[in-house]
Structure formats: C-alpha cells, structure tokens
C-alpha positions in Angstrom: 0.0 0.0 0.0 3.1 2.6 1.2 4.6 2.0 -3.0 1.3 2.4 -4.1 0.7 5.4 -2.7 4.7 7.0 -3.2 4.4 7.3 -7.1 1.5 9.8 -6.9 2.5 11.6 -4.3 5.8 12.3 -5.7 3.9 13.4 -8.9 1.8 16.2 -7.3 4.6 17.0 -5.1 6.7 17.2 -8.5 3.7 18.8 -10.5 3.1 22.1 -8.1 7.2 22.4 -8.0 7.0 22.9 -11.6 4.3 25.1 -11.7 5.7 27.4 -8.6 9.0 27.3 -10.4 8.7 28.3 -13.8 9.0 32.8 -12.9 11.9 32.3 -11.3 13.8 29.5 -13.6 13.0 31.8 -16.3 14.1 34.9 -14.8 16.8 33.1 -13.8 17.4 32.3 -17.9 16.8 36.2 -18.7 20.0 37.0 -17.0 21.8 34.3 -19.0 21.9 32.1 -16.2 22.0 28.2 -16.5 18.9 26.9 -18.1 15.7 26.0 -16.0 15.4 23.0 -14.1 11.8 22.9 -14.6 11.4 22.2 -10.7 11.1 24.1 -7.8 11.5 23.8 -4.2 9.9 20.8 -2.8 6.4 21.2 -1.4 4.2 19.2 1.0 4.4 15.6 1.1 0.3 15.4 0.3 -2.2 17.3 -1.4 -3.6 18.9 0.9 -0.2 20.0 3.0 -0.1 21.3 -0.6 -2.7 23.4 -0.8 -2.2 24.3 3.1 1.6 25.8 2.2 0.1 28.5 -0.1 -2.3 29.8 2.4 -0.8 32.6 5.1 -0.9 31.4 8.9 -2.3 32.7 11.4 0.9 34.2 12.7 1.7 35.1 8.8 -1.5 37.1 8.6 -1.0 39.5 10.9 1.3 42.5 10.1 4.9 42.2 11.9 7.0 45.3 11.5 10.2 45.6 13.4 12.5 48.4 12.5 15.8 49.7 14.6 17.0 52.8 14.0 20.3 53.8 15.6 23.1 56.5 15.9 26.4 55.9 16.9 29.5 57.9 17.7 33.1 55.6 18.1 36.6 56.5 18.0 39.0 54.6 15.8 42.4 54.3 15.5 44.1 53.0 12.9 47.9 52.2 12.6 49.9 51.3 9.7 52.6 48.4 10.8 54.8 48.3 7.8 58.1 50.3 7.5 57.3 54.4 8.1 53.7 53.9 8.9 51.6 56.2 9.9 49.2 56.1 12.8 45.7 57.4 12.0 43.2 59.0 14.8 39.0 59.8 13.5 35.9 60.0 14.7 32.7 57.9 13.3 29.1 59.2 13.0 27.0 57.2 11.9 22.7 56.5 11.4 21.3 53.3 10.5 18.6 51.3 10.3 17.8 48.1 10.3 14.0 46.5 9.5 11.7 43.9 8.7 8.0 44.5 7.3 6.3 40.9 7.0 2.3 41.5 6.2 -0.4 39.3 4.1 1.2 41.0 0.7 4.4 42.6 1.4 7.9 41.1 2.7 11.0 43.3 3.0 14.2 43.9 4.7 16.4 46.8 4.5 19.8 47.3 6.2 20.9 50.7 5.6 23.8 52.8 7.1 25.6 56.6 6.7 29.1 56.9 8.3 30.9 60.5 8.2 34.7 60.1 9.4 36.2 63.1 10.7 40.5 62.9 10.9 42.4 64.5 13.7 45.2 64.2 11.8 44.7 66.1 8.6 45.4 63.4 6.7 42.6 62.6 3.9 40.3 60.5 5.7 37.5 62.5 6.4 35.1 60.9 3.8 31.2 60.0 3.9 30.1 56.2 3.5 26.5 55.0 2.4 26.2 50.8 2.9 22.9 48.9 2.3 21.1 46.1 1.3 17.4 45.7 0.6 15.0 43.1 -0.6 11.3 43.6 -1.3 8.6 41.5 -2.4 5.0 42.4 -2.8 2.0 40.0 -4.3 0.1 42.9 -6.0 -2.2 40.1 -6.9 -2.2 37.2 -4.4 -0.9 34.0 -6.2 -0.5 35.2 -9.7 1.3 38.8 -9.7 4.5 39.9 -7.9 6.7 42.8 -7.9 10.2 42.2 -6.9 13.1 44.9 -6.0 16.1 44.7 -4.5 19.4 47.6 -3.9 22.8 47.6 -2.4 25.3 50.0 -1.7 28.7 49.1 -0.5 32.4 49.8 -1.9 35.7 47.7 -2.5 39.0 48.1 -3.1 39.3 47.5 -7.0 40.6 44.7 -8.5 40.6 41.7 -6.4 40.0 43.6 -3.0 36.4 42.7 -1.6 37.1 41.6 1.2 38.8 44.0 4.2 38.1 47.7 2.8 39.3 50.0 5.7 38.4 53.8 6.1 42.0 54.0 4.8 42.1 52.6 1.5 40.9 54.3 -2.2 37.9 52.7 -2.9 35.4 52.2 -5.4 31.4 52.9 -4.4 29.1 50.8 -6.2 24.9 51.4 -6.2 22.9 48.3 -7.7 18.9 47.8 -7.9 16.7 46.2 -9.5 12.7 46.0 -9.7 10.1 44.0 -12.1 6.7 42.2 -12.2 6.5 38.3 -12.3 3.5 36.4 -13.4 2.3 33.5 -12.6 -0.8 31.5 -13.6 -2.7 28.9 -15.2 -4.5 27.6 -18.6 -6.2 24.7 -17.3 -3.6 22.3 -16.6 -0.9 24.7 -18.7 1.3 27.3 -16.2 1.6 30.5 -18.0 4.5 32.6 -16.7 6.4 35.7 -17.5 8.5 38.4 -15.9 10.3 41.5 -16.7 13.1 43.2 -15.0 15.0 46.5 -14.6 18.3 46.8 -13.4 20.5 49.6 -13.1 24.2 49.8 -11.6 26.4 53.2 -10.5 30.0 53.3 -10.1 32.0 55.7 -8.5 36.2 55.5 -8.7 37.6 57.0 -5.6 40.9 55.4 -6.4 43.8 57.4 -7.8 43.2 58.1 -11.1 39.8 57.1 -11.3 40.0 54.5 -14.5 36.4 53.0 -14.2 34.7 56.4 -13.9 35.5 56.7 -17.8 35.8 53.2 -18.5 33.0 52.0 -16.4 30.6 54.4 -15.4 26.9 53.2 -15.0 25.1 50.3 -16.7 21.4 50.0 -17.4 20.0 46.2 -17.9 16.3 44.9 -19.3 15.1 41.5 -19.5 11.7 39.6 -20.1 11.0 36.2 -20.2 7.9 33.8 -21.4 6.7 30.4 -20.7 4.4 27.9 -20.9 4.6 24.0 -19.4 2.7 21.4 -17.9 3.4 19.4 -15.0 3.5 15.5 -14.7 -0.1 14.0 -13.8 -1.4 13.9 -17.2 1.3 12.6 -19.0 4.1 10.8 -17.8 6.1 13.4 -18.4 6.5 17.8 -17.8 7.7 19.9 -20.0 8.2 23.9 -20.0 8.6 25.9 -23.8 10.6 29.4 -22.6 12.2 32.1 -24.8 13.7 35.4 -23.2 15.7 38.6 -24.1 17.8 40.7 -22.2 20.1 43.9 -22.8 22.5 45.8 -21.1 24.1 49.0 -22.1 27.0 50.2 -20.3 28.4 54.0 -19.7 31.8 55.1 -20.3 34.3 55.7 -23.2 33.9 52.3 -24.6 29.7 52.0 -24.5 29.6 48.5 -24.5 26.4 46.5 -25.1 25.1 43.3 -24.3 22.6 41.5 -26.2 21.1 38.1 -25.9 18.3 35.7 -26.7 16.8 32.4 -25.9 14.4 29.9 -27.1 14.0 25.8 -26.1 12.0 23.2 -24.5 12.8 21.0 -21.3 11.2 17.9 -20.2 11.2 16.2 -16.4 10.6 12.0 -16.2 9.9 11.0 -12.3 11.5 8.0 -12.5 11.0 7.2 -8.8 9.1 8.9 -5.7 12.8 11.0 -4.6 14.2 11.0 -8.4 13.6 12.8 -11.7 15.3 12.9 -14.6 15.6 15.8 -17.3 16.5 17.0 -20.3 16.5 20.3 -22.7 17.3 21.8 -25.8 17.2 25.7 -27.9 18.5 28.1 -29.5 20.2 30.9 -28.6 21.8 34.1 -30.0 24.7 36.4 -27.6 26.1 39.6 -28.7 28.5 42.1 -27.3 30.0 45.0 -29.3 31.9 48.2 -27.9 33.3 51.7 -29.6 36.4 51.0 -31.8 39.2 53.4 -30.8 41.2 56.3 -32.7 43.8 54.7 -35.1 46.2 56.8 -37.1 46.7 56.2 -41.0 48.4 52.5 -40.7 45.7 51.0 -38.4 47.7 51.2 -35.2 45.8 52.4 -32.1 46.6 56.0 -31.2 48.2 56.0 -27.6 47.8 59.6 -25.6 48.8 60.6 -22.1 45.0 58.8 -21.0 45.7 56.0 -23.3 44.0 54.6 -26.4 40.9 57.2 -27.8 37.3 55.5 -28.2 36.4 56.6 -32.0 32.5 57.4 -32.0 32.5 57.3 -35.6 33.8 54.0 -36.7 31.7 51.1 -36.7 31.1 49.4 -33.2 33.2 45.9 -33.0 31.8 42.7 -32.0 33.2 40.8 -28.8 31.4 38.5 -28.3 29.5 36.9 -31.1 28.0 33.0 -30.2 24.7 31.7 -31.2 23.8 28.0 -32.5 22.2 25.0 -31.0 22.4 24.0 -27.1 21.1 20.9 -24.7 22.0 19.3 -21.5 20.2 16.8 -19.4 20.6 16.0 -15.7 18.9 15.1 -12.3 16.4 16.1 -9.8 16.6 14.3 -7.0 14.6 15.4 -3.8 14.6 12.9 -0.8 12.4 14.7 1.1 10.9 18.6 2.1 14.7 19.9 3.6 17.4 18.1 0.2 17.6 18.8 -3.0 20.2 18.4 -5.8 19.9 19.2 -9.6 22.9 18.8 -11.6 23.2 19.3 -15.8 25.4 18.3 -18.2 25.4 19.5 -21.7 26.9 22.0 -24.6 26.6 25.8 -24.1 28.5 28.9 -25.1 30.0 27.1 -28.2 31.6 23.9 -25.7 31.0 22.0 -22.5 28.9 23.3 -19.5 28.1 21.8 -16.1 25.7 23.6 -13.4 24.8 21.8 -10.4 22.6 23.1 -7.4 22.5 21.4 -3.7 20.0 22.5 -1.3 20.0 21.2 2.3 18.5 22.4 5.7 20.2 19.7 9.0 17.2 21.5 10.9 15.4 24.8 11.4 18.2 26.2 12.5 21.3 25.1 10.0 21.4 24.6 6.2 23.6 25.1 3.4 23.8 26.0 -0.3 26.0 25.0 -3.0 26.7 26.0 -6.8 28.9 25.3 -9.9 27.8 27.9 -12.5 28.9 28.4 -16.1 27.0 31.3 -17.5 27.8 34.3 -20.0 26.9 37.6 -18.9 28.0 41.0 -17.5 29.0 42.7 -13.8 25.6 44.5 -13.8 23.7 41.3 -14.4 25.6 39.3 -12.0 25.5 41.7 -9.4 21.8 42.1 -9.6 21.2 38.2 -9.9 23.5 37.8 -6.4 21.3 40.6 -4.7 18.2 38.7 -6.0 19.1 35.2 -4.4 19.5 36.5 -0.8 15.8 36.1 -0.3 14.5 38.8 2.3 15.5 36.4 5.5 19.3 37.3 5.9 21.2 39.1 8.4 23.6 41.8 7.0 26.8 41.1 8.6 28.4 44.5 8.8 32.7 44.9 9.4 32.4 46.2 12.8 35.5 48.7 12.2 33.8 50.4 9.2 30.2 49.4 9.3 30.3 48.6 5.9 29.4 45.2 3.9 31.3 42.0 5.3 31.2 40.8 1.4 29.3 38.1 3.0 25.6 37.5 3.4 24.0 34.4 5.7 20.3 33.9 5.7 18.9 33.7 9.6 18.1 29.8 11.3 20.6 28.5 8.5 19.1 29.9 5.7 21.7 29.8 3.3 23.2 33.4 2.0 25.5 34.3 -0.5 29.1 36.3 -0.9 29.5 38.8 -3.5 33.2 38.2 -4.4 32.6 36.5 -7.3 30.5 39.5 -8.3 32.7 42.8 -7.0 36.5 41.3 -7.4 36.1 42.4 -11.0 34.4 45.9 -12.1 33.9 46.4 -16.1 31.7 46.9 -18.7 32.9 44.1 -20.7 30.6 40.9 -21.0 32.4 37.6 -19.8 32.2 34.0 -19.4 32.4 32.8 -15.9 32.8 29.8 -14.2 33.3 28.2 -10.9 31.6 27.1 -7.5 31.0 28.4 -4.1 29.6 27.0 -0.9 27.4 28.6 2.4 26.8 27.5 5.2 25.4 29.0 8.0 23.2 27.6 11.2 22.5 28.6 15.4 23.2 26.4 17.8 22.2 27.6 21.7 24.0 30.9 22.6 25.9 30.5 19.2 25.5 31.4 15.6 28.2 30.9 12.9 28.5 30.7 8.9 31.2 29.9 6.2 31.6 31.1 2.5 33.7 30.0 0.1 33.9 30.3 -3.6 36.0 30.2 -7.3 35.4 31.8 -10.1 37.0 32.5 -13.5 36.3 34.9 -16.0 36.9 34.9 -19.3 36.5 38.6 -20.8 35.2 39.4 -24.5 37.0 41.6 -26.2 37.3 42.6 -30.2 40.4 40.2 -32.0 41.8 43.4 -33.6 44.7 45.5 -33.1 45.2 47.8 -30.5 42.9 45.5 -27.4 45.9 43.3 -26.4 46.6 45.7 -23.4 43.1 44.7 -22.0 42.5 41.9 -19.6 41.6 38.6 -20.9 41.1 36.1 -17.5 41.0 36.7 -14.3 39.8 34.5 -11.0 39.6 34.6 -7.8 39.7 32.0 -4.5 37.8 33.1 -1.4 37.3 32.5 2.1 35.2 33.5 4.6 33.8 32.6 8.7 31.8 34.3 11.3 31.2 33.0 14.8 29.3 34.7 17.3 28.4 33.8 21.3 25.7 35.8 23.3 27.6 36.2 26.7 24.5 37.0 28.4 21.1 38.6 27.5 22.6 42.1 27.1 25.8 41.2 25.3 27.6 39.1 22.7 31.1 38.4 21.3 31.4 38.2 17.3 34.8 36.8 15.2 35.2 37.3 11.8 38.0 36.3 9.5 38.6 36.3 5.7 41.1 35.8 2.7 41.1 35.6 -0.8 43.4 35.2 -3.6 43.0 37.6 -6.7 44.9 36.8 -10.3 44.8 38.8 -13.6 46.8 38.1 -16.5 47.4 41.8 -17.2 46.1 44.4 -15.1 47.7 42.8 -11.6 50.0 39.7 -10.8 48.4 38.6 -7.7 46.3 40.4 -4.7 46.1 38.9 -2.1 44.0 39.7 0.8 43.3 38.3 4.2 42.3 39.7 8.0 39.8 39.3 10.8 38.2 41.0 13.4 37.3 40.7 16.7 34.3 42.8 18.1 32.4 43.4 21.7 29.1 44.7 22.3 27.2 45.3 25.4 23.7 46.9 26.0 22.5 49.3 29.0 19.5 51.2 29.5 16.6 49.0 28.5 19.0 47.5 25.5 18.7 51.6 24.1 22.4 52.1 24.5 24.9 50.0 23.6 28.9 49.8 24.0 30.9 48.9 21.2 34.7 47.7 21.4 36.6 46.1 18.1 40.2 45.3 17.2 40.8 44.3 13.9 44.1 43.3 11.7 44.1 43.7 7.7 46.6 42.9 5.7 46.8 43.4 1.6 49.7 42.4 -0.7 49.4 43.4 -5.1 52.6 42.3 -5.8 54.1 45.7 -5.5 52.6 47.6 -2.7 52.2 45.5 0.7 50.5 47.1 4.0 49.2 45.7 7.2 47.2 47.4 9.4 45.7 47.2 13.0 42.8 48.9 14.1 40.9 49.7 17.3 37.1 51.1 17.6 35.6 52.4 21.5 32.3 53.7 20.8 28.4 54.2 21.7 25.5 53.6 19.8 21.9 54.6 20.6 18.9 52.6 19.1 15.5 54.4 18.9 
C-alpha cells in the first residue's frame, strides 16, 4: 500500500514544483543564467499540506514590522605596521537602520547605514560612507502577480580587494537595484508565466586616477522572459517551452552592449518517488560589441597621455558573437521537504557546460547552499542576480571597524546566503564567461551562531580580436574565504569573530592580490538595550605584488537605538 501510494505523491509534489518554479527559472534564464530545471522547491508531502503551504498562517496574517534605528559615535584608530607607517586618529558618525515589514502582501528587509569620518590628523580620511542592502517582495495580486526589488550600496577596493576595505584605503562605491513584475498563472492544466526586470548599476572610482569612472561608469539592464509548461499528472512526463531577451548598455568611453536571446523546450521523467530525470534543448543568440578606438593612418591604435581614444564614428566591434544549438540533461533528486540536488550536463557557449545546485537544511536552524555555474553575462547582471538570491531572510553582517558590507551575506536559522566576491572582485563593462563554485553555510546552535563562505570563479572577458585590445585583460579568478562566529555572553551582550582571505589573479592588469584579516568585536547593552557599548580590534593585511601594508585597528564607541 506505502509504494502504491509514493508514485502519486511524488507526482503532485513534483507537478506544483513545476508550476511554482517556472517565474523564477525563467528569470533566472533572462540573465543568462543556466537553463531551468523545470522544478522548484519541494512542497508538502500530500495534497492537501499542498494546498495548506500557499495559504498565510495565522501568525503570517497578521502584520509584523520591526525596525531599529540607531546612531552611533566611536573612536577609531588606525595604525599602519609596515616600515614608516603612519598612525591614524577619527571619529565615526553614523545612522542606520535596520528593518523587517512581513504583512499578508508585502515582505522586505532593508539594512541601511551613513558613516561621516572626521580625521584628527589632517590626513585625507574624512570621507562619507553609504552601505545597504534591501530586498522587497509584494503580491500585487495574491498567487498570480508579484513585484520584486532589491538595492545595495557598499564599496571595494578595485581589483581583487572585496574583502577587508578599511576607512584607509581608495575605494570604489558601487549602487545596484533592481525591480520588475513576475506572473504566474494557469490555462487549465498549462502554467503560463512571464516576468520582466529592470536593473541599473552606478560606479564611483575613488581610487587614484579614477579609471572605471570613464571606463566603467553606470550600466542599465532589461530583461523579459515567457513560458508555458505542464506538470506530470497527465502525461508521464513535464515539460516547460521558454524564450527570453535581455540587454545591457553600459556607460563610459567604450559603451559596451550586451545582447542576448533564448528559445527551447525542457522535459522532467519522475522515475521514482525521490528521483527525476531531465533534459532540454534551444537556440540561442549572444552579442557584445563596444566603440572601436582612434587609429592613425596605418591602423595602429593612437596612444595619448589617457591612453588609447574610443572613436565614436567607426563602426562598433563585436566581442562577443555565439549563437547555434544548445542541450543538457541532468537530475532532480529530492529525498524529502529539507534536500535537493539538480545537476546538468550538456553544450553551451559554443563547448562543454556543467551547473549543479544542492540545497539542504540539517534542521530549522542550519542549512547550506551550493553552486557550480557556467553562465555568459556582464558585472551588472551578476550583481543584480546575487542581490536577488538572498531572499529577504538574511542578516547583514556588517565589518564592525567600518560598518560597511562584510562581502558576505548568511540567511537567519541557517538559511543559506551568498558572498559577492565573485560579483565585485572584477568591475567592467565588458561581458564575460564565468565559471566556478561556491559553498554557504550558516546555522545557530544555543548561545551561538556561525557561517562559512567559500567560492571560485574565473572569467573569461570578450573583447574585439583586432589590433590595439591586447593591453586589455583577458582572464582573471579569484579564490575566497570567509567565517563568522558569534556567542551571546549574556542577555545584554555578545562576542562576534570574523576572518577572511582571498586570492585575486589577472593576466594583465595585476599579478596577484592577495588579501586576508579578521576581526574581533564586543558589544554590550544598558538602559533597557537603548544604549549599547561597542569595542573592536581588527588586523588587515593586503599584498598586489608591488605595494604591501598591514594594518591594526581599534574602535571604543556608543551607539543609541530608537
């Protein structure tokens, strides 16, 4: 009676996966991400758990909005311990908020920050710093219609410095967001979905010299996607028809453009109650292109005190130009509500691509999330796409030194996360093929909380096979690590370690940056948990092959939450 009764159970739970999954596997696919899996999250066990899991609870129901606002005032000083370093002394203020807003229709959280540094030494470091990350979600129309956004503000170091940006160093600023519609409903026992999306990223070179302000200064992203599929029940068999388009246009000298297009057909065969297998094939058409730059009477590239001189007038040249035939087939396989794995196999980009996906929550209050990726596509897009797949359940993680952006995100009662090094280590307007893997994991356990990130990627850039572009970077990649532990001492205060490195290689523009640190921070609440001491010591330590510099830190302060 129990096999009888697996088969069809595995079906619906199979069947509403589909259905729930096709917006965000096609969205997914807009961005030039790895093609759809054609299932979803795994749902209830039965029918009726089911149809239970897309109703609110009780507790979901009613509105819950919980919002901290703060000030805070610290002193910081910050010493230099290589050879003829200097020793820094400035004073933080900062305001910040931090929220949740959970109602019938709306979910969001927003982490937001502004920190003005004032030096007592008259040496450059007075500077203002905006930080943030938000995620919003709103069903406009309960079940079918949704309208997603999402922004970040933080800054790193350039090339191959995400991790352990200090009040000290040149940075870059970088402003991301994105908002767009999905829709999601049915033709009988058809699922009809589509989505658009609008993304937009700002860059701002602090750095001297300032190359990515010209180079790189802004970028402005559209895609929309289309689908229509059926789940098993019917036929053996699912199977989802999708085509999308997206387009990015990129500021600076160069105005390089992005351009690509999709069209194919996937199919998913249960082949057991845990186990499914599937398989795909399209079309698609990619294609990048840039301004050609001033050449003198022979063809060769006219080199000026700035460099080479985009030409306006020539025609635009192509770098990146790929379109024919692509397929893959892989696995589902979904032992039960808290596992899943999908892994593909197949051609793409003109040769061999593998993407695989694991899933896995030990209990409420641990899980993890894995990735190899192998996608074409540009810093905007990626950016955007990382923001996206935090969810709007994660805690920001700030550097207590600077207040700004650890790099890494965990998700709350181990959730999952993300890092963004694969997306910052690397800031261009040039599209890109990129590969690699990365791993979170994050969980609570009693008075404890703790998470780990690590991740590869390489990139490949596209650039036009002509005269004149050899200077440009070709590859680059980058090897990252990153942990956080944390211990509540008592009810009124807590003890946090963070540590990081990563390992950052480009054939042309830098040998080899390395970068590693940690930080040790102290907190401790008075006055009905309104005021709060804050203690740090922190030591960073960067290396580009030509410059070296370590430095220590100390923060004393007092913040005030509202």
């Amino acid at each position: 009676m129990k096999t009888e009764l697996a088969l069809p159970r595995a079906l619906r739970r199979l069947s509403l996966a589909i259905g729930l999954s096709l917006a965000a596997s096609t969205a997914a696919l807009a961005q030039d991400a790895p093609p759809p899996s054609g299932v979803a999250a795994p749902a209830a066990d039965s029918q009726e758990d089911d149809e239970a899991s897309q109703r609110p609870s009780r507790r979901q129901q009613r509105a819950r909005t919980e919002v901290q606002a703060y000030l805070e005032v610290a002193q910081v000083l910050s010493a230099d311990l290589g050879g003829g370093g200097d020793t820094l002394t400035y004073t933080s203020i900062a305001a910040g908020a931090d929220g949740r807003l959970q109602t019938r229709r709306i979910t969001a959280q927003v982490s937001v920050r502004y920190e003005h540094n004032i030096d007592w030494n008259d040496n450059g470091v007075d500077s203002n710093v905006v930080s943030g990350l938000a995620v919003v979600n709103a069903q406009i129309v309960p079940g079918v219609v949704q309208l997603d956004a999402g922004a970040m503000a933080t800054r790193t170091g350039g090339d191959g410095r995400v991790f352990g940006v200090t009040n000290r160093s040149d940075a870059v600023d970088i402003y991301s967001g994105y908002i767009g519609p999905t829709l999601s409903t049915h033709a009988g026992p058809l699922a009809i979905n589509a989505s658009y999306r609008l993304g937009y990223v700002k860059v701002d070179d602090h750095r001297a010299g300032g190359a990515l302000n010209s180079d790189f200064d802004d970028s402005t992203a559209h895609s929309a996607t289309a689908s229509i599929g059926m789940a098993p029940g019917r036929l053996p068999f699912g199977f989802t028809v999708g085509a999308g388009y997206a387009r990015e246009n990129s500021g600076g000298r160069f105005r390089q453009r992005f351009e690509g297009m999709y069209v194919r057909g996937d199919v998913v065969v249960p082949v057991g109650p845990t186990l499914a297998l599937t398989a795909g094939v399209g079309y698609e058409d990619i294609e990048a292109s840039q301004r050609d730059i001033v050449r003198d009477a022979g063809g060769a590239p006219v080199i000026g005190p700035g460099g080479v001189t985009p030409d306006a007038n020539a025609p635009r040249l192509l770098t990146y130009d790929q379109s024919g035939m692509m397929y893959d087939a892989g696995v589902i396989w979904r032992p039960g509500r808290r596992t899943e794995l999908q892994a593909r196999a197949g051609r793409r980009y003109g040769g061999t691509t593998v993407t695989a996906s694991l899933d896995h929550r030990f209990n409420e209050h641990q899980g993890i999330h894995a990735e190899v990726f192998d996608t074409v596509e540009t810093f905007g897009n990626r950016l955007n796409d990382d923001i996206a797949g935090l969810g709007n359940n994660f805690d920001p993680n700030r550097d207590p030194l600077t207040g700004g952006l650890s790099g890494c995100v965990f998700g709350t009662q181990g959730s999952g996360g993300g890092c963004f090094d694969r997306s910052l280590s690397a800031v261009n307007g040039n599209s890109f093929r990129m590969r690699g893997g990365s791993l979170v994991f994050s969980g609570e356990r009693g008075l404890w909380s703790y998470g780990i990130g690590a991740g590869y990627s390489h990139r490949r850039y596209a650039r036009p096979a002509v005269t004149g572009f050899a200077t440009f970077a070709g590859e680059d990649e980058v090897y990252s690590l990153y942990g956080q532990v944390g211990r509540q001492l008592s009810r009124t205060s807590e003890i946090n370690l963070d540590a990081f490195a990563s390992w950052y290689e480009s054939d042309v523009s830098v040998d080899n940056v390395t970068t590693m640190g940690a930080t040790l921070s102290y907190n401790r609440s008075f006055l009905l948990d309104r005021l709060q001491l804050l203690a740090a010591l922190g030591l960073y330590h960067s290396d580009d092959g030509v410059d070296a510099s370590t430095n220590a830190s100390a923060l004393g302060g007092l913040r005030y939450t509202f």
